[in-house]
PAPA-944323 format. One record per atom (N, C-alpha, C): residue number from 1; x, y, z; residue in three letters. Coordinates in nm, 3 decimals. Layout:
<numars>
+-------+---------+---------+---------+------+
| lovex |    east |   north |      up | miro |
+-------+---------+---------+---------+------+
|   NUM |       X |       Y |       Z |  ALA |
...
+-------+---------+---------+---------+------+
</numars>
This chain:
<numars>
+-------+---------+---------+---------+------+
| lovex |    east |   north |      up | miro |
+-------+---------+---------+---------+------+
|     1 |   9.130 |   3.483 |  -0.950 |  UNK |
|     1 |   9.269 |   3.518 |  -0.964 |  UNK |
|     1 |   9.345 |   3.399 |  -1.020 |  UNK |
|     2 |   9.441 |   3.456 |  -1.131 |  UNK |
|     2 |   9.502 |   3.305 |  -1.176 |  UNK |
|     2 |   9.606 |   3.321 |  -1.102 |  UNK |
|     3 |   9.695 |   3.201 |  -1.135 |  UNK |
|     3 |   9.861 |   3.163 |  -1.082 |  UNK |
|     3 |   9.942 |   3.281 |  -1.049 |  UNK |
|     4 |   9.964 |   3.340 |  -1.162 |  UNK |
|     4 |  10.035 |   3.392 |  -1.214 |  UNK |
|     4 |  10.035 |   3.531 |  -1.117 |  UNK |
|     5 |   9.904 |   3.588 |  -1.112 |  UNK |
|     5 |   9.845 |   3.708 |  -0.985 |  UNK |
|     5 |   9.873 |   3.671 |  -0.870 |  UNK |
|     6 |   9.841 |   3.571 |  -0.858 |  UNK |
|     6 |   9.875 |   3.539 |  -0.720 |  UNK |
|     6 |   9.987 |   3.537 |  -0.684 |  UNK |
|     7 |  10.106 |   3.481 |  -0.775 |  UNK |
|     7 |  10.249 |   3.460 |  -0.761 |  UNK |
|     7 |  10.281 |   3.586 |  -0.690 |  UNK |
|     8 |  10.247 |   3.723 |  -0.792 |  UNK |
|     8 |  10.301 |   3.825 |  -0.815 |  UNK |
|     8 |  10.271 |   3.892 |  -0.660 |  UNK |
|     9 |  10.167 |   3.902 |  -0.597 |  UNK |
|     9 |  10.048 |   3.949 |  -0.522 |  UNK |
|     9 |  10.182 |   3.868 |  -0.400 |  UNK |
|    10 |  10.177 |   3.753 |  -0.403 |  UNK |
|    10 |  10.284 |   3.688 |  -0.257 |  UNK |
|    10 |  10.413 |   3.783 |  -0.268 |  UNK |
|    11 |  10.439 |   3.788 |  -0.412 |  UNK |
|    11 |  10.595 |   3.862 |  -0.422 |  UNK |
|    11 |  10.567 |   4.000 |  -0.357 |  UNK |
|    12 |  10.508 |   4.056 |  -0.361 |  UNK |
|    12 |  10.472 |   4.197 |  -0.339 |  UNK |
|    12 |  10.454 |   4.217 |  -0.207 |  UNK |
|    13 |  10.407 |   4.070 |  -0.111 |  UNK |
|    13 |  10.391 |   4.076 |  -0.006 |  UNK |
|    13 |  10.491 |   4.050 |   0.084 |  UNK |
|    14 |  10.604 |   3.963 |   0.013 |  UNK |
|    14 |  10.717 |   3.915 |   0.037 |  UNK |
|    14 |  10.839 |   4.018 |   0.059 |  UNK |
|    15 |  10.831 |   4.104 |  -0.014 |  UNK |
|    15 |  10.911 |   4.199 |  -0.049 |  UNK |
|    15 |  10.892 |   4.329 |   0.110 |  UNK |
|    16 |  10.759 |   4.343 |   0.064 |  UNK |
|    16 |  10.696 |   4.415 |   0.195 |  UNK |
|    16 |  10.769 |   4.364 |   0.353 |  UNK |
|    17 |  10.705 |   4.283 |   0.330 |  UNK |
|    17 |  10.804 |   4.231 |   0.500 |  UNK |
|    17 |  10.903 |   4.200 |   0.499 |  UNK |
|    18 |  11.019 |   4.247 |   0.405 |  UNK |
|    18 |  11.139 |   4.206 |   0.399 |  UNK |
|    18 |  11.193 |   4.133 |   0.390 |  UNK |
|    19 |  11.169 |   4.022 |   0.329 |  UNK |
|    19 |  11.235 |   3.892 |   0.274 |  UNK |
|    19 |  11.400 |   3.938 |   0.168 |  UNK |
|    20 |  11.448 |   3.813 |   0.214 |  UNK |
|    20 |  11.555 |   3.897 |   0.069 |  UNK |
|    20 |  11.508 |   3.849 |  -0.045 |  UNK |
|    21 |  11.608 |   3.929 |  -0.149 |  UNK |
|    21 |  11.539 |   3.868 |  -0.256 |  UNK |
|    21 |  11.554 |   3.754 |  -0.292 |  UNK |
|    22 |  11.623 |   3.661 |  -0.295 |  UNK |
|    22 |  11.692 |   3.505 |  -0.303 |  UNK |
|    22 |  11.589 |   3.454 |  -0.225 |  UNK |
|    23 |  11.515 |   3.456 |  -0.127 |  UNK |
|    23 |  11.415 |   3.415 |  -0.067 |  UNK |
|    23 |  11.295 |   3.435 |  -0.150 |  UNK |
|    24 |  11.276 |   3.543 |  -0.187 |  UNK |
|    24 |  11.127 |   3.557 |  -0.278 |  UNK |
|    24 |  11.175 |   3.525 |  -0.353 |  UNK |
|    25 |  11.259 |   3.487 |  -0.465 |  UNK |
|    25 |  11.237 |   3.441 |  -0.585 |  UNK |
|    25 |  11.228 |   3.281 |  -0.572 |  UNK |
|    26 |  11.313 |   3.217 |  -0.468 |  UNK |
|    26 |  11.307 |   3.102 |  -0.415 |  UNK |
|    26 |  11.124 |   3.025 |  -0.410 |  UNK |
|    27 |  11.094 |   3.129 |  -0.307 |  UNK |
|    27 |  10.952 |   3.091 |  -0.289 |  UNK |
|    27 |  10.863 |   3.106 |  -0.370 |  UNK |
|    28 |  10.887 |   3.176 |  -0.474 |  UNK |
|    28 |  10.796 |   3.180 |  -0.609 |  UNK |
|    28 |  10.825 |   3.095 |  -0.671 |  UNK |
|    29 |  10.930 |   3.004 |  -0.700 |  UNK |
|    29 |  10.988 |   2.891 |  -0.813 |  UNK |
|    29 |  10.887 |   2.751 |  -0.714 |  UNK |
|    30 |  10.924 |   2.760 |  -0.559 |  UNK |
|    30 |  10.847 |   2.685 |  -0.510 |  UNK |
|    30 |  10.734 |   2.628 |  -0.525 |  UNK |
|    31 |  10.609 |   2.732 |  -0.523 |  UNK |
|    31 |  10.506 |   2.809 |  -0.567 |  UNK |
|    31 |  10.448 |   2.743 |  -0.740 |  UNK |
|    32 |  10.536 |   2.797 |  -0.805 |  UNK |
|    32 |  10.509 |   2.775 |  -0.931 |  UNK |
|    32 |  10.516 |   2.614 |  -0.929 |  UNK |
|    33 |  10.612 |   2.521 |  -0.863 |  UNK |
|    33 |  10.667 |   2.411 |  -0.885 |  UNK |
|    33 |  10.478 |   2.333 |  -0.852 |  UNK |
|    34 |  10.444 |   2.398 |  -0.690 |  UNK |
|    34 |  10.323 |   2.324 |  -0.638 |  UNK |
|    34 |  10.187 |   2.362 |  -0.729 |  UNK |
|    35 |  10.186 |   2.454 |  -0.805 |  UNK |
|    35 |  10.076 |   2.508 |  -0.869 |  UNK |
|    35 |  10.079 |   2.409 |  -0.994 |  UNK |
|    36 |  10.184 |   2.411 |  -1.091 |  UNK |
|    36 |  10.191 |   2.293 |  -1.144 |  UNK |
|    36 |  10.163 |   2.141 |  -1.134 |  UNK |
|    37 |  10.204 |   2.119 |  -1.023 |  UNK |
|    37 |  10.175 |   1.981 |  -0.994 |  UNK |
|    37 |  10.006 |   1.948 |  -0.970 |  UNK |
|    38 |   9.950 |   2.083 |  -0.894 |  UNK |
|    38 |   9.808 |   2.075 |  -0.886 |  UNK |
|    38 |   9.731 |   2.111 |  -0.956 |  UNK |
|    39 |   9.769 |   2.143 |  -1.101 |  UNK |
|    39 |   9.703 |   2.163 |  -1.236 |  UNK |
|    39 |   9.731 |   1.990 |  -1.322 |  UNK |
|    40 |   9.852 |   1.932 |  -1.317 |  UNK |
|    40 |   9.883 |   1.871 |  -1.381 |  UNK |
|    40 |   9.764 |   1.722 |  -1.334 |  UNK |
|    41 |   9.786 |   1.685 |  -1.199 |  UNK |
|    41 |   9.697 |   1.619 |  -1.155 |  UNK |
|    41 |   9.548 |   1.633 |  -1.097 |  UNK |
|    42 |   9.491 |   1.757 |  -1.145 |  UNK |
|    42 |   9.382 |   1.789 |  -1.153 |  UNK |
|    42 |   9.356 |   1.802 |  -0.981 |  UNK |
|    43 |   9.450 |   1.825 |  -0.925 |  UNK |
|    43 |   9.436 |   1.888 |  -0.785 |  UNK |
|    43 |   9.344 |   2.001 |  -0.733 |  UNK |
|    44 |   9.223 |   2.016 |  -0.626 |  UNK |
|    44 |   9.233 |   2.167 |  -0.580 |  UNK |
|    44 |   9.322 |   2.197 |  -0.483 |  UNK |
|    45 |   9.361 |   2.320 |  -0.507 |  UNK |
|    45 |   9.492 |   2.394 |  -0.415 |  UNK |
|    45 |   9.454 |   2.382 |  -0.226 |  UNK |
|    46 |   9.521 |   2.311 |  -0.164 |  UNK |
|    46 |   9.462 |   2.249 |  -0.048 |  UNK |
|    46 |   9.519 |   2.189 |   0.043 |  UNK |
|    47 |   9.520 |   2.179 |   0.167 |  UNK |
|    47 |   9.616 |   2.041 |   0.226 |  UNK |
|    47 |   9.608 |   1.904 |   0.232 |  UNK |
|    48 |   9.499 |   1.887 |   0.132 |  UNK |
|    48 |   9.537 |   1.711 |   0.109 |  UNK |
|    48 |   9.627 |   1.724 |  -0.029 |  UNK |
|    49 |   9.603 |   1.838 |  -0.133 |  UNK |
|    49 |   9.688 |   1.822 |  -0.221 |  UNK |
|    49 |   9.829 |   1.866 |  -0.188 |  UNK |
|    50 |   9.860 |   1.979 |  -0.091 |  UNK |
|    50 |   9.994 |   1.991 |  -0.038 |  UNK |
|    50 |  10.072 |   1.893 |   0.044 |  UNK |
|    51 |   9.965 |   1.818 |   0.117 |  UNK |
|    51 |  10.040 |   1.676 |   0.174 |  UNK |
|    51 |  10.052 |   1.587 |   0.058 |  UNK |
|    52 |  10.029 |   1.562 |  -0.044 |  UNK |
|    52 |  10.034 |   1.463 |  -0.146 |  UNK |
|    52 |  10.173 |   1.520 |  -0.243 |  UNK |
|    53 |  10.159 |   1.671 |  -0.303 |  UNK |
|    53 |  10.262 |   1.739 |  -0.307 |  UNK |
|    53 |  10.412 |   1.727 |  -0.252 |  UNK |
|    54 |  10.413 |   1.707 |  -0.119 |  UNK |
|    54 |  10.552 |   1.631 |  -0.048 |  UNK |
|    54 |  10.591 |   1.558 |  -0.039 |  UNK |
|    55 |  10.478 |   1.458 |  -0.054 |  UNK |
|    55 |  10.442 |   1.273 |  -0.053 |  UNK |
|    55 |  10.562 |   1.260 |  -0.162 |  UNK |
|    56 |  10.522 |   1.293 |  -0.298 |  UNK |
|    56 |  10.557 |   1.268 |  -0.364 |  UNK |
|    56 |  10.713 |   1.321 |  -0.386 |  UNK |
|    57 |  10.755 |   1.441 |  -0.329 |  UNK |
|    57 |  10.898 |   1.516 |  -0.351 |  UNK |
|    57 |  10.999 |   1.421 |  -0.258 |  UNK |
|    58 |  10.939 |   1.340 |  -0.143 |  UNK |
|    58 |  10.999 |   1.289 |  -0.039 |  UNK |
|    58 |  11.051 |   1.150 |  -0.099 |  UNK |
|    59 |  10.936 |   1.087 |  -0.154 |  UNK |
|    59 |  10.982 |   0.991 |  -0.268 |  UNK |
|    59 |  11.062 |   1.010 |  -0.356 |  UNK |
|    60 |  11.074 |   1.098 |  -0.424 |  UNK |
|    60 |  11.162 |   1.119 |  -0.528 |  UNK |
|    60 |  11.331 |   1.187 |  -0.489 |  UNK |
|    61 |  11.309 |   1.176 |  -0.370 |  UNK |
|    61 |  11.416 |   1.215 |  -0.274 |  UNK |
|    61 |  11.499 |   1.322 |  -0.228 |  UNK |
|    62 |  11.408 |   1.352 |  -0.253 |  UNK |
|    62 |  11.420 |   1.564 |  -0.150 |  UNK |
|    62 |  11.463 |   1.502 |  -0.043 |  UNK |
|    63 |  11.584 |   1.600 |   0.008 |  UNK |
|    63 |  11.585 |   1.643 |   0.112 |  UNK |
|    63 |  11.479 |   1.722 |   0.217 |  UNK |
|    64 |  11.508 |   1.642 |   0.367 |  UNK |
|    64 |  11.420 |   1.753 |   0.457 |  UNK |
|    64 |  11.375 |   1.868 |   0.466 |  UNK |
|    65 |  11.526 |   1.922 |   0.423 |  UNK |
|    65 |  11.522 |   2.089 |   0.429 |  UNK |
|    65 |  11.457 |   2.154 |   0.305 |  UNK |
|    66 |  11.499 |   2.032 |   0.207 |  UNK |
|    66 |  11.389 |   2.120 |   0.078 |  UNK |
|    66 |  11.266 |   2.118 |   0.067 |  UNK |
|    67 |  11.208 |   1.994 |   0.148 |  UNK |
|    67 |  11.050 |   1.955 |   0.157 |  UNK |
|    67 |  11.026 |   2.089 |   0.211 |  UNK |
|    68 |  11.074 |   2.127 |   0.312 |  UNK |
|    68 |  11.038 |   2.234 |   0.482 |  UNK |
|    68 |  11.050 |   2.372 |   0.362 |  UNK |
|    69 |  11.101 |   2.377 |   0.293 |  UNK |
|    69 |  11.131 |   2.507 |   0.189 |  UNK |
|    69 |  10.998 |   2.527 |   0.093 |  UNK |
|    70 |  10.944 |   2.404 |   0.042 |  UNK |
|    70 |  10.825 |   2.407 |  -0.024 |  UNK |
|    70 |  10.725 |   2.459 |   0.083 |  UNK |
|    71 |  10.764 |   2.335 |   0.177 |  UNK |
|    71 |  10.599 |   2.381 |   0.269 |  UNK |
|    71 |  10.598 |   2.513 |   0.301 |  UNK |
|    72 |  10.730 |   2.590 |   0.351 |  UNK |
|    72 |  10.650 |   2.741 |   0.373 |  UNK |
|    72 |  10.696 |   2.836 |   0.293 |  UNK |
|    73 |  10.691 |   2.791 |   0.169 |  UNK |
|    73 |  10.674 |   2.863 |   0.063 |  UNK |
|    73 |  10.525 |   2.881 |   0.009 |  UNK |
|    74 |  10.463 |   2.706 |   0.007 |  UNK |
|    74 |  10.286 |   2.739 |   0.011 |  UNK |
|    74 |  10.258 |   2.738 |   0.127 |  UNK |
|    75 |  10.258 |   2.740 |   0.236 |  UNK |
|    75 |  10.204 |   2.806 |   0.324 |  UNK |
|    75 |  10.171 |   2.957 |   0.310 |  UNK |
|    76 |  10.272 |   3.016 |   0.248 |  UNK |
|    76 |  10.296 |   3.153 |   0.252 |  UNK |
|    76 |  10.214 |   3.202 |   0.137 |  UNK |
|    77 |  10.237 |   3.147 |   0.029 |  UNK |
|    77 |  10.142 |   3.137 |  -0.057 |  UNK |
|    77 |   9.985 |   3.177 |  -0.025 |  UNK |
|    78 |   9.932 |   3.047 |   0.064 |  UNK |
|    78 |   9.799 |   3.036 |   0.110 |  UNK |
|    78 |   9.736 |   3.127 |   0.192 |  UNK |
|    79 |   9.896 |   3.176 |   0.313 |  UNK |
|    79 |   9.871 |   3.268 |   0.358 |  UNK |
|    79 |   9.778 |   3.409 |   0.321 |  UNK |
|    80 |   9.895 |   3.423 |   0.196 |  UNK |
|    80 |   9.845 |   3.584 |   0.152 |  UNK |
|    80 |   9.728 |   3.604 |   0.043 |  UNK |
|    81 |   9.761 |   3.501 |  -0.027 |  UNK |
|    81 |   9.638 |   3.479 |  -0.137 |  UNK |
|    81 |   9.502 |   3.387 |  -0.080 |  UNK |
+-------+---------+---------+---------+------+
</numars>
């Protein structure tokens, strides 16, 4: 399954349990943001690459609440796919 299926496949699942939509589209930009980063640096999709993933957003100076927005956005991700 590429990115892109999978994205769609969380949205579908997202939607299902009632998320709003500002939430699923949220968590798909998320999503897309961490899938990128783990293509770009030759990452597998994982929790040493999702802890490295934050490492790096925390440095660059995210906020708490936005780190906590990524993480269970791939969480959710990982979850369903």
């Amino acid at each position: 399954m590429n990115a892109e299926e999978g994205i769609s496949q969380m949205i579908t699942e997202l939607v299902i349990r009632n998320y709003s939509k500002r939430t699923v589209k949220t968590y798909a930009g998320c999503v897309k943001t961490y899938l990128s980063f783990t293509e770009a640096g030759k990452y597998d999709i994982g929790e040493a690459s999702l802890r490295q993933f934050l490492y790096q957003k925390k440095e660059k100076g995210e906020s708490a609440s936005g780190i906590n927005l990524y993480l269970n956005a791939v969480k959710s991700y990982m979850r369903i796919v």
